[in-house]
ROSE-4610 file (N, C-alpha, C; in Angstrom, 1 decimal, always signed):
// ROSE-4610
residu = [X/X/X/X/X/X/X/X/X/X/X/X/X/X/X/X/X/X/X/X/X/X/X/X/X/X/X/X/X/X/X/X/X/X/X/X/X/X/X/X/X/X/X/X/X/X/X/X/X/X/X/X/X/X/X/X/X/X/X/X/X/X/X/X/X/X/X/X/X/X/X/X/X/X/X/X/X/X/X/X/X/X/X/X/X/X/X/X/X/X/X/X/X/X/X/X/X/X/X/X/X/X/X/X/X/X/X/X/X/X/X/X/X/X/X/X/X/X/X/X/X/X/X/X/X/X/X/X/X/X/X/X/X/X/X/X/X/X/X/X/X/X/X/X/X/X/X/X/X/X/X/X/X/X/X/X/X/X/X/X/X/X/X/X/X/X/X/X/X/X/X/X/X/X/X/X/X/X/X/X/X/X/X/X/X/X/X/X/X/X/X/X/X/X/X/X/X/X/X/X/X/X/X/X/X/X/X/X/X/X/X/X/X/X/X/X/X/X/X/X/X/X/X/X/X/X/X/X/X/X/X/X/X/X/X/X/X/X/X/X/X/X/X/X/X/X/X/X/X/X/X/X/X/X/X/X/X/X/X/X/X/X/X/X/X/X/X/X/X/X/X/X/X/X/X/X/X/X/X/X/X/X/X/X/X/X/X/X/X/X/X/X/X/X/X/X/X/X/X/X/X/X/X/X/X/X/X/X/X/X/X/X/X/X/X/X/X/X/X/X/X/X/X/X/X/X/X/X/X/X]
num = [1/1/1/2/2/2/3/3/3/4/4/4/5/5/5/6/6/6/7/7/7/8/8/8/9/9/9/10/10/10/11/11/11/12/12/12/13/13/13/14/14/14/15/15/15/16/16/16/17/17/17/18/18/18/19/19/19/20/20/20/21/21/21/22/22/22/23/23/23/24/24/24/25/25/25/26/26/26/27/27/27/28/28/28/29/29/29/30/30/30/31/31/31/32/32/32/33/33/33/34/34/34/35/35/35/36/36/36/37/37/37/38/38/38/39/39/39/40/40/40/41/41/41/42/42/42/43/43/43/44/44/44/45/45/45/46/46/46/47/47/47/48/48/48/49/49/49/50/50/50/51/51/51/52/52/52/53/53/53/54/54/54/55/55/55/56/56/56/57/57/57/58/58/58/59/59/59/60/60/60/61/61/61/62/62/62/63/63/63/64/64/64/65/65/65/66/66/66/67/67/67/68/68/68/69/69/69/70/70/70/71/71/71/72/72/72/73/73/73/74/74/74/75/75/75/76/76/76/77/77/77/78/78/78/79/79/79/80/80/80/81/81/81/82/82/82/83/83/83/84/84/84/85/85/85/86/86/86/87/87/87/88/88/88/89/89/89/90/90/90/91/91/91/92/92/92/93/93/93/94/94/94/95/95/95/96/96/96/97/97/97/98/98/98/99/99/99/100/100/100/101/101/101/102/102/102/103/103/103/104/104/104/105/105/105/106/106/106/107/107/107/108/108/108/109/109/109/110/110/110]
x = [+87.1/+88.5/+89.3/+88.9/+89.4/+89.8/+88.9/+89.1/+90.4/+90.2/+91.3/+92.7/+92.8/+94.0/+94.4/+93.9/+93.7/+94.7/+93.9/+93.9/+95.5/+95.4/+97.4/+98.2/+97.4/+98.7/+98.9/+97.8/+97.8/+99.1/+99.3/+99.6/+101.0/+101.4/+102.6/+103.3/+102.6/+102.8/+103.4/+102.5/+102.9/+104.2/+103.9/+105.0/+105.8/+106.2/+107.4/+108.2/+107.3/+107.7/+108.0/+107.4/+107.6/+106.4/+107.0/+106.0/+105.5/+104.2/+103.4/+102.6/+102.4/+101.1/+100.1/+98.9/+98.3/+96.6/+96.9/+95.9/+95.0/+94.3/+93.0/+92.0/+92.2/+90.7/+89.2/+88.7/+87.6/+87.2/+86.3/+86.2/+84.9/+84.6/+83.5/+84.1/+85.5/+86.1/+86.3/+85.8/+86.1/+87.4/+88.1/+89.2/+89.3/+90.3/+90.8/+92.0/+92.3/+93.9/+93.9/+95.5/+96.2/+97.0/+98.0/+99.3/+99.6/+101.0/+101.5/+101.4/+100.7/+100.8/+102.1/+103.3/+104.6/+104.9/+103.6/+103.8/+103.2/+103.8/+103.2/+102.9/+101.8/+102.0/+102.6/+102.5/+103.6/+105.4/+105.7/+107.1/+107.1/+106.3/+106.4/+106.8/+105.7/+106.3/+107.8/+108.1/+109.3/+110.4/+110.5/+111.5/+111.9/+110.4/+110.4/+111.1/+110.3/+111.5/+112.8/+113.5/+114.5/+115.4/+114.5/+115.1/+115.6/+114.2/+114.1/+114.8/+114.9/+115.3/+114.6/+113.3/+112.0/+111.4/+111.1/+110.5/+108.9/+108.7/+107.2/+106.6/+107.2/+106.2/+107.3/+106.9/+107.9/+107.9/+109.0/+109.2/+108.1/+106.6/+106.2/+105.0/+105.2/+105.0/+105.5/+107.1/+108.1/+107.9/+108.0/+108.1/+106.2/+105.6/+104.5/+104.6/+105.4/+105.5/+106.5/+107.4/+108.2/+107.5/+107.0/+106.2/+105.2/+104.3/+103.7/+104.8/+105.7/+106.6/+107.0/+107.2/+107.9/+106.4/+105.4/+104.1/+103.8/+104.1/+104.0/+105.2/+106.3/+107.3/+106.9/+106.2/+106.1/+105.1/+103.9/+102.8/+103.1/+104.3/+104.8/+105.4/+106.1/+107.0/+106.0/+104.5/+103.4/+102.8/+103.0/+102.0/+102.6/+104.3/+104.7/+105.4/+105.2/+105.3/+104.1/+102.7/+101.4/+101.0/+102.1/+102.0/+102.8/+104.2/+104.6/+104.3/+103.1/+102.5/+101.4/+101.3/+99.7/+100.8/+102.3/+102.7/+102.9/+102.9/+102.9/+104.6/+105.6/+107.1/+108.0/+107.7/+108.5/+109.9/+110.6/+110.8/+112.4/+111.5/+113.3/+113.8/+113.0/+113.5/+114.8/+115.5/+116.4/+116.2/+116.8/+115.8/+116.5/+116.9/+116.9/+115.6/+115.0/+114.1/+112.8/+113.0/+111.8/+111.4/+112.7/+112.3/+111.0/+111.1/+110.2/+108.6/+108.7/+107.5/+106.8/+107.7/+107.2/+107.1/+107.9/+107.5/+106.1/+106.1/+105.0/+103.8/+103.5/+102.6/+102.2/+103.1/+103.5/+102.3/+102.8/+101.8/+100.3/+100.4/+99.1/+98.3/+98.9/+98.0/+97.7/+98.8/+98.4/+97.4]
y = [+81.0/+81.3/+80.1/+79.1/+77.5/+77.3/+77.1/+76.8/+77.3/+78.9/+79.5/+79.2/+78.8/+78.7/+77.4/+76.3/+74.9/+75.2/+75.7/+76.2/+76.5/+77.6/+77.9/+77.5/+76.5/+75.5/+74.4/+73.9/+73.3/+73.9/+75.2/+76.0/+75.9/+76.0/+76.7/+75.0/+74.1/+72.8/+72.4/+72.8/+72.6/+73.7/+75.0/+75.7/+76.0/+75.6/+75.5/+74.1/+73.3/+71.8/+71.6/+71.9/+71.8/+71.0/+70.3/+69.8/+70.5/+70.6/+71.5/+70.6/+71.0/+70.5/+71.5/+71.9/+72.9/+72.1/+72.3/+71.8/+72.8/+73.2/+74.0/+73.6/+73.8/+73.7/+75.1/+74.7/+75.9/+76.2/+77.0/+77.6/+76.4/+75.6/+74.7/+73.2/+73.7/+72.2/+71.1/+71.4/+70.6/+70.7/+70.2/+69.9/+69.6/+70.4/+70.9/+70.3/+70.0/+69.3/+69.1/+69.6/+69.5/+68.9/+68.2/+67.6/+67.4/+68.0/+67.6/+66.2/+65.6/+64.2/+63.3/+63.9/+62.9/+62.9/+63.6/+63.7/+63.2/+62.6/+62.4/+63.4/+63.9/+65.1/+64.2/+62.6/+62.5/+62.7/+62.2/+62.6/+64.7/+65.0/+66.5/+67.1/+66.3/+66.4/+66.4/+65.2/+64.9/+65.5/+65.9/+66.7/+68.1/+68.7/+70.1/+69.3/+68.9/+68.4/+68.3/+67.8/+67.5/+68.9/+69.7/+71.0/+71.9/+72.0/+73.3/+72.8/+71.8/+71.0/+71.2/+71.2/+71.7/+70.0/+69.8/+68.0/+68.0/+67.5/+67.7/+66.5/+65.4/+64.1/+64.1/+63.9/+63.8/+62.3/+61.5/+60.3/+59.7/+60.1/+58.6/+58.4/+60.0/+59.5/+58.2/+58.6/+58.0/+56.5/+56.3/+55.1/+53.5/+54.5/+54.1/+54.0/+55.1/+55.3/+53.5/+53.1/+52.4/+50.8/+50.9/+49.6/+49.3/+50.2/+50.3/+49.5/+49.8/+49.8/+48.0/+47.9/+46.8/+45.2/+46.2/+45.0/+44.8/+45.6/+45.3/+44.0/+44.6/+43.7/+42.0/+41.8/+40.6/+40.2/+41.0/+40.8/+40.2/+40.8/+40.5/+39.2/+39.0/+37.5/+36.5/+37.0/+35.7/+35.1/+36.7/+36.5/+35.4/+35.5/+34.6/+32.9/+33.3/+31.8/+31.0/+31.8/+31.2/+30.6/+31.7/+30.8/+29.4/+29.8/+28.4/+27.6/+27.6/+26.5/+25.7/+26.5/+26.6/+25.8/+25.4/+25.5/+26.5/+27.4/+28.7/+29.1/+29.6/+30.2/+29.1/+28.3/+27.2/+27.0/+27.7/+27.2/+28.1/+28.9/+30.2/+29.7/+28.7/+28.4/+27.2/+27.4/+26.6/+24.6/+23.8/+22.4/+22.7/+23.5/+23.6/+24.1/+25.1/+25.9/+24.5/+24.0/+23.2/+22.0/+21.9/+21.0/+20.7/+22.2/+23.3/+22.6/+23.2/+23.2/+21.7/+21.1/+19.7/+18.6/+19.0/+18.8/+19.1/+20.5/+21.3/+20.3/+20.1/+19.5/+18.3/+17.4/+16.1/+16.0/+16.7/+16.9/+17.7/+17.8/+18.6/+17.1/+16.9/+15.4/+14.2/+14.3/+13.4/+14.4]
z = [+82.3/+82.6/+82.7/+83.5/+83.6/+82.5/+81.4/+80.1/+79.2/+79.7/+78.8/+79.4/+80.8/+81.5/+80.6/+80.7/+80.0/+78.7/+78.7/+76.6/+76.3/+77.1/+77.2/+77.3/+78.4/+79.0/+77.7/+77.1/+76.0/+74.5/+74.8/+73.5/+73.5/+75.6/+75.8/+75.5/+76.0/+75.7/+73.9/+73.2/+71.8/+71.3/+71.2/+70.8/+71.2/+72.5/+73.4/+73.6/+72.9/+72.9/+74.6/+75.7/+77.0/+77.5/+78.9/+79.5/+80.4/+80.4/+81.0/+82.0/+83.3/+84.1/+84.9/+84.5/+85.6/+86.2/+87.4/+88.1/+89.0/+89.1/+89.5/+90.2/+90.9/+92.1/+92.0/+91.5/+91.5/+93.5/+93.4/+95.2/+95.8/+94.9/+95.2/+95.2/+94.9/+95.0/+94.0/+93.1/+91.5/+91.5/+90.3/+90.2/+88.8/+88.0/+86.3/+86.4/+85.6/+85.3/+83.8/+83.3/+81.7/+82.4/+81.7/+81.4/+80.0/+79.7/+78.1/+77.7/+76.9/+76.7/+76.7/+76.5/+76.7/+78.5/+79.2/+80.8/+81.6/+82.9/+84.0/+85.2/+85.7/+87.0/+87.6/+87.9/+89.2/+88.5/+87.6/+86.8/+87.2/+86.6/+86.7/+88.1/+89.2/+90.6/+90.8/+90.6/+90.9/+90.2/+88.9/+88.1/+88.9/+89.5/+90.1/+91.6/+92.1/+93.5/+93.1/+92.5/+91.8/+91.8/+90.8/+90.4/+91.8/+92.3/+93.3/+94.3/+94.7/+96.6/+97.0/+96.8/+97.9/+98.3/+99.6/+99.9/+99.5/+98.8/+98.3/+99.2/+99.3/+100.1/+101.2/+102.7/+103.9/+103.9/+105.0/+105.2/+104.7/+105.9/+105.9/+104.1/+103.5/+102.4/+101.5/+101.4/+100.9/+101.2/+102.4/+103.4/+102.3/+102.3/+101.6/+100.4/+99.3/+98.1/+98.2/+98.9/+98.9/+99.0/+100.0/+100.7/+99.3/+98.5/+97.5/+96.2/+96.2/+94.9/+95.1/+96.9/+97.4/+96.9/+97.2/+96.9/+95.8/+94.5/+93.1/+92.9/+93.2/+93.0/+93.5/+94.8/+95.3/+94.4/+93.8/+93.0/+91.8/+91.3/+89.6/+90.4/+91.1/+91.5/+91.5/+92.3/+92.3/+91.1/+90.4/+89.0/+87.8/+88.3/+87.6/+88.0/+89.2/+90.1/+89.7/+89.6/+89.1/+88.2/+86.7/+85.5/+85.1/+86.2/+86.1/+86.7/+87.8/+88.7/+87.3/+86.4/+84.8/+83.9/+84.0/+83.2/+81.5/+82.2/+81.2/+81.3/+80.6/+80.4/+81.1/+81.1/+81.9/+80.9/+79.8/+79.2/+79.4/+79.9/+80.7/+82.0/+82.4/+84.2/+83.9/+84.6/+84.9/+85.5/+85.1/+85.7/+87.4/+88.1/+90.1/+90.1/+89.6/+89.2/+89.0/+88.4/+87.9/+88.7/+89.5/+91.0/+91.5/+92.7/+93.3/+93.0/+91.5/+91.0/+90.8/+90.4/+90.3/+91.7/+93.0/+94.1/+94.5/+94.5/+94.6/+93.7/+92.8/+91.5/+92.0/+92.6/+93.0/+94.3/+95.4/+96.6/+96.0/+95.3/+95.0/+94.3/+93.8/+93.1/+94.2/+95.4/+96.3/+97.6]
């Protein structure tokens, strides 16, 4: 029956051109999941919150979803402070920008 639910969702997906997400829990606790391939279940989350006004994650979800989003961003800033420590992209920085780095380079040699 899992299967055939899948199957539909797969169908309603193609000839409806819709995105589709269905998730299933069997009574033993497994776990079945479709999504239309142009979909995300977390995008699908959010479209339906969106639609309904219904709160699907409360504050301190949010609060996490945020702090999460906030440490990628510091991650991407290191990852490229790193390559210009490797001299890697040095070539988009500005020479105030290239100070920094060469202070920084300077004490590292002494």
């Amino acid at each position: 029956r899992r299967n055939g639910i899948i199957k539909k969702a797969r169908e309603i997906s193609i000839l409806c051109e819709a995105q589709v997400s269905v998730v299933i829990f069997s009574s033993s606790g497994k776990m079945s999941e479709y999504c239309s391939p142009a979909a995300t279940l977390p995008k699908i989350l959010e479209r339906y919150q969106q639609n309904s006004g219904r709160k699907l994650w409360d504050a301190k979800h949010e609060s996490l979803s945020a702090e999460i989003d906030r440490i990628k961003k510091e991650n991407d800033n290191m990852q490229i402070e790193l390559r210009h420590l490797k001299g890697e992209d040095l070539n988009s920085l500005y020479p105030k920008e290239l100070i920094p780095i060469e202070e920084g380079l300077q004490i590292g040699l002494a």
